[in-house]
Every structure is written in C-alpha cells, then in structure tokens.
C-alpha positions in Angstrom: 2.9 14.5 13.4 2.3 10.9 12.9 5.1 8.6 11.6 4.5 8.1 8.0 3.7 11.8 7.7 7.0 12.2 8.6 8.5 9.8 6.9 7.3 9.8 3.7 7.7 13.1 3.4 11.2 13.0 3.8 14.0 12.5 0.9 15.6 10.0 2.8 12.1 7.6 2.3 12.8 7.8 -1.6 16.7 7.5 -1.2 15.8 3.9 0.5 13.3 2.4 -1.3 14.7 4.1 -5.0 15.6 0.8 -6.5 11.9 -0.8 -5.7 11.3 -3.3 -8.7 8.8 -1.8 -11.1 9.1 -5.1 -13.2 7.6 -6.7 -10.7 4.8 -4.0 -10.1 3.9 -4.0 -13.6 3.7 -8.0 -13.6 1.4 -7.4 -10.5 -1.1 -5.5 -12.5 -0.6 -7.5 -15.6 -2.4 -10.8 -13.7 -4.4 -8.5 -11.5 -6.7 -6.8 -13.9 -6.7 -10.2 -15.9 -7.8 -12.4 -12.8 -10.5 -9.5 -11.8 -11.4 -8.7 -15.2 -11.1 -5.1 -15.0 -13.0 -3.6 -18.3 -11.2 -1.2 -20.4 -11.6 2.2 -19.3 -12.9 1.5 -16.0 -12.2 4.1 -13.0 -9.5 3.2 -10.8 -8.2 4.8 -6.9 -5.0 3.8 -5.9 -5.4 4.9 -2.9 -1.9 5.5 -1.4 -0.1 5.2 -4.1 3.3 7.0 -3.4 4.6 8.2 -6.2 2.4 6.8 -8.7 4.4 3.8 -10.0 1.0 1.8 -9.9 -1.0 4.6 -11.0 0.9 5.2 -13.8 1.0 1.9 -15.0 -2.4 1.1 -15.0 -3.1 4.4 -17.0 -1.5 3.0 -19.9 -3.3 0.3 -19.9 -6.3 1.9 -21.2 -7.7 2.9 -17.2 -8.9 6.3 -15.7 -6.5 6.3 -12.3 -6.8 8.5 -9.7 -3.6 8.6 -7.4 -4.1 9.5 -4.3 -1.8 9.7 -1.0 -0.9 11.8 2.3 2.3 12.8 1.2 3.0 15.9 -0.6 6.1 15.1 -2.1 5.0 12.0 -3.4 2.3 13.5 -5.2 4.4 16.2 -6.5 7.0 13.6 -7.9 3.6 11.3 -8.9 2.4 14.7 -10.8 5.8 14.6 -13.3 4.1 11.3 -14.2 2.6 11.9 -18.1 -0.7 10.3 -18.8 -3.9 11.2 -20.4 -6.4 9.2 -17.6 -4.1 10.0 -15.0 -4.2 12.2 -11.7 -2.8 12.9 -8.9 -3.9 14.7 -5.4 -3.2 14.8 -1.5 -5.9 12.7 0.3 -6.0 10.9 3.6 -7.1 7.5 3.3 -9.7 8.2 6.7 -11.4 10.6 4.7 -14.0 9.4 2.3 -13.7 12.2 -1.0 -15.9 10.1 -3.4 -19.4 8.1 -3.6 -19.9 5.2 -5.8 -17.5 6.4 -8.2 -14.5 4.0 -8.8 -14.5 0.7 -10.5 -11.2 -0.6 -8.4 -10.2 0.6 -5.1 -6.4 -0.6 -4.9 -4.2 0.0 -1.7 -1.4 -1.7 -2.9 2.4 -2.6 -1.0 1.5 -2.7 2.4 -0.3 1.1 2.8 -2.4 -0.5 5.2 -2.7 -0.5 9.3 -0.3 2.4 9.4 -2.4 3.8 12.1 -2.9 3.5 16.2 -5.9 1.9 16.4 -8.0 -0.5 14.7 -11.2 1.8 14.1 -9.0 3.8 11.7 -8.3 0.4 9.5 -12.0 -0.1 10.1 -12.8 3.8 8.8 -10.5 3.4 5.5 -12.8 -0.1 4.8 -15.8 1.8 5.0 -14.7 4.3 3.3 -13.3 2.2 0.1 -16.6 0.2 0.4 -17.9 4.2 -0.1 -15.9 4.8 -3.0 -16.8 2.2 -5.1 -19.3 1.4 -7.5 -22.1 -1.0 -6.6 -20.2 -3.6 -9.4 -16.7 -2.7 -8.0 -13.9 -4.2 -6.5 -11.3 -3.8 -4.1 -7.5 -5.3 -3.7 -5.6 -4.8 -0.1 -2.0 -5.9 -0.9 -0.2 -6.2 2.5 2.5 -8.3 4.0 2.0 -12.5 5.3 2.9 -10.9 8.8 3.4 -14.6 10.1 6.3 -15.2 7.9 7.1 -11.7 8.2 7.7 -12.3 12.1 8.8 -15.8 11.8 11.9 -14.4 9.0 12.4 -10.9 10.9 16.2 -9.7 10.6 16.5 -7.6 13.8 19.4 -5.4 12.2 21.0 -4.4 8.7 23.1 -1.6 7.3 23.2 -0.3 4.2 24.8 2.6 2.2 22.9 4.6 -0.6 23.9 7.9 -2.6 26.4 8.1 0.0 23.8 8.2 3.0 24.2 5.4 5.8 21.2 3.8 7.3 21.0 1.6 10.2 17.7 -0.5 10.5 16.6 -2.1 13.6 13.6 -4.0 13.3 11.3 -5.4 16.4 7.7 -6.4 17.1 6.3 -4.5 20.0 2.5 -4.0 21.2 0.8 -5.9 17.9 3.0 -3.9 16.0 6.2 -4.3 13.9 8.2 -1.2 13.8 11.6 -0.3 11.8 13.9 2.3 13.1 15.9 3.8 10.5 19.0 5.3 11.9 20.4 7.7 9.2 23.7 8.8 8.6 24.4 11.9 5.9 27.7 13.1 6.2 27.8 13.6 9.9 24.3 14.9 10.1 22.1 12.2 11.4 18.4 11.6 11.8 16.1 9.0 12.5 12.5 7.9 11.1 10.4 4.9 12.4 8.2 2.6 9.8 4.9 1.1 12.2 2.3 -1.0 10.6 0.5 -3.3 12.5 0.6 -6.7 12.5 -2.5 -7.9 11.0 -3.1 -11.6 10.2 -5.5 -12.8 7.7 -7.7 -13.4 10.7 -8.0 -10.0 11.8 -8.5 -9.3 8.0 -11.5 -11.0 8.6 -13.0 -9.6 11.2 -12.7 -6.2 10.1 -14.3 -6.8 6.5 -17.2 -8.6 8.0 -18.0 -5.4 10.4 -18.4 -4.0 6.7 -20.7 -4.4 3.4 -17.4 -5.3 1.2 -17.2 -9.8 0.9 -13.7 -11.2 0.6 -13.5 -12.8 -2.9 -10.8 -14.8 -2.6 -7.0 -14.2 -0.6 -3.4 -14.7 -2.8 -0.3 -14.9 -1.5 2.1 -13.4 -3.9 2.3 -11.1 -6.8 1.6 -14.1 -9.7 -1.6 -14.6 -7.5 -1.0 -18.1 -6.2 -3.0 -19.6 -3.7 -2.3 -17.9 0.1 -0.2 -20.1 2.3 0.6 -18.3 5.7 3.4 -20.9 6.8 5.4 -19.5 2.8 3.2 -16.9 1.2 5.2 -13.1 0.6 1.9 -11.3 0.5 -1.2 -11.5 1.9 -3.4 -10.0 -1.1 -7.0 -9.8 -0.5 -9.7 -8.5 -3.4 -13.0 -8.5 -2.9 -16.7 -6.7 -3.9 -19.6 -5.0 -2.2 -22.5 -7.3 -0.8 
C-alpha cells in the first residue's frame, strides 16, 4: 500500500489537519475563478480534492464540480457535502476517467508528486491535459519547495482531541518526507507524508513533455507575482496548445 493510501485513509489524517482554514480556501477560489474568468456554470474536477472543501465551495458559486480523490473516507465525508452541481467519487489521479469534458482541472494544496517516480507526475499531466476541454484550463497549487527547504522545522509536537503527534521532518533522495509519530492513549502508530520536491524548474520540464502551456505562475493564494527566494505557493494555471 502506498503512503498516502494509507494515510489519508486514516482518522488520524483528519484529526491533524481538522482546523485547515477554509477562509482562506474560499478566498483562493474567490480570485481564482476571477483572474481565469471561469464562466458561470462551467464544469469543474477537483481532482484530489479530500474531503471536498474546494469542491463544495465552488458549487455554490454557480459551477458543476466533480470531486474526485483516492481515499475512500474522504469521499464518504465529501459525499455529506449538500449541493445541487456537486459530486463526489473514488478516482486515481493516474487514471484518465474523462475526455474533453471539464472546463477547469484543479489539483489544489499540494496533491501533487505524491508518487515514486517522475513518469507518474508526467501520467496525471497527460491525463488532466485529457480531461479538459479544448478552451480549458488547469491550476496545480503546490508548495515553493525552495523556501519550503530553506524554512524546514526538523521536529514539532503537538496534541489534538487528546491524540499526541510527533513530526519529524527531513529531505531525503529529492524528496521531503514527514514522519508522524502518533500517540492515542498508549496505542501508538506511525504514518509518513512524501511529496517530492519539485521546483518550478522541473514544473517546467514536465509541462513541456505535454500539449498543456503554462499561463502564468503565482506565488500565494491572493495570486501575487511568484518569487521563489518568499513566495508560500507555487501556483501554476495554464491551457491546452
């Protein structure tokens, strides 16, 4: 089983990341669609999408969203989510299930280079650049892994619901990997977070082995300008040739 199968499947993954700010994520979309100019109704994928937060978001703002991610408990807790556009099913990113059908393609909070090899990133590119329409766009929001490296806390501890986790973080073999160390009232279990560490560089080179074009890059969630040395993100949307 890989990692983020795993992982995300477990409730300790929601226990950690349960106080993720949705203000923020609803900001995001606000100057998103606005910069792209997303018409009303258009078909959206967010393709990883957890459980839903995005999805559900973009729903009610007038869109048909599709949520789709590997983990089955996300998408049962993404199913709860109420909305008249709005569905939910399990799908792995490195499997194309549409042709020409969405409007935006969005793989959004770092739901990228989860895997062991480049050609997978390389197969979930050609397989967005699949799913859209000929007039589409797509939006890759990942992390500015040179700050990201430069800023890396090696250790932290924190409690939640009563459950303890210990997180080491380290970069090892182009990757950067979290081991979370987990504590639940004696019972103890660990879970490892590895996405690799993918400049805007190697961005590069794998969009150009495809037909999408990189639009433009932005380097946080109010879309400024991309600045590796200070940028939070590295956000990237872009079209088909």
């Amino acid at each position: 089983m890989e990692w983020f199968e795993e992982w995300f499947d477990s409730k300790y993954y929601h226990i950690l990341y349960k106080n993720r700010n949705d203000e923020e994520a609803k900001s995001f979309i606000d100057y998103l669609v606005t910069e792209i100019d997303l018409k009303k109704e258009a078909k959206v994928l967010d393709l990883a999408c957890g459980k839903g937060r995005h999805s559900q978001y973009l729903s009610t703002l007038g869109y048909h969203v599709k949520g789709v991610d590997l983990s089955k408990n996300s998408i049962e807790e993404a199913k709860k989510l109420k909305g008249e556009h709005l569905s939910f099913e399990v799908q792995d990113m490195r499997n194309s299930f549409a042709e020409n059908e969405f409007d935006l393609v969005a793989n959004l909070f770092t739901s990228f280079g989860y895997f062991d090899s480049l050609s997978e990133n390389l197969t979930v590119l050609r397989n967005i650049e699949n799913m859209m329409t000929e007039d589409g766009c797509f939006v890759i929001d990942f992390m500015n892994v040179e700050k990201v490296i430069r800023t890396l806390k090696a250790d932290g501890d924190i409690d939640i619901d009563g459950v303890n986790f210990k997180i080491t973080r380290r970069i090892e073999q182009g990757n950067i990997i979290k081991d979370i160390h987990i504590n639940d009232k004696g019972e103890k279990f660990h879970f490892q977070e590895k996405v690799q560490a993918l400049t805007i560089d190697n961005f590069k080179e794998l969009i150009n082995k495809t037909d999408l074009i990189i639009d433009k890059f932005y380097g946080d969630y109010k879309l400024s300008n991309f600045d590796a040395d200070v940028s939070d993100r590295l956000i990237i949307v872009g079209s088909k040739w």
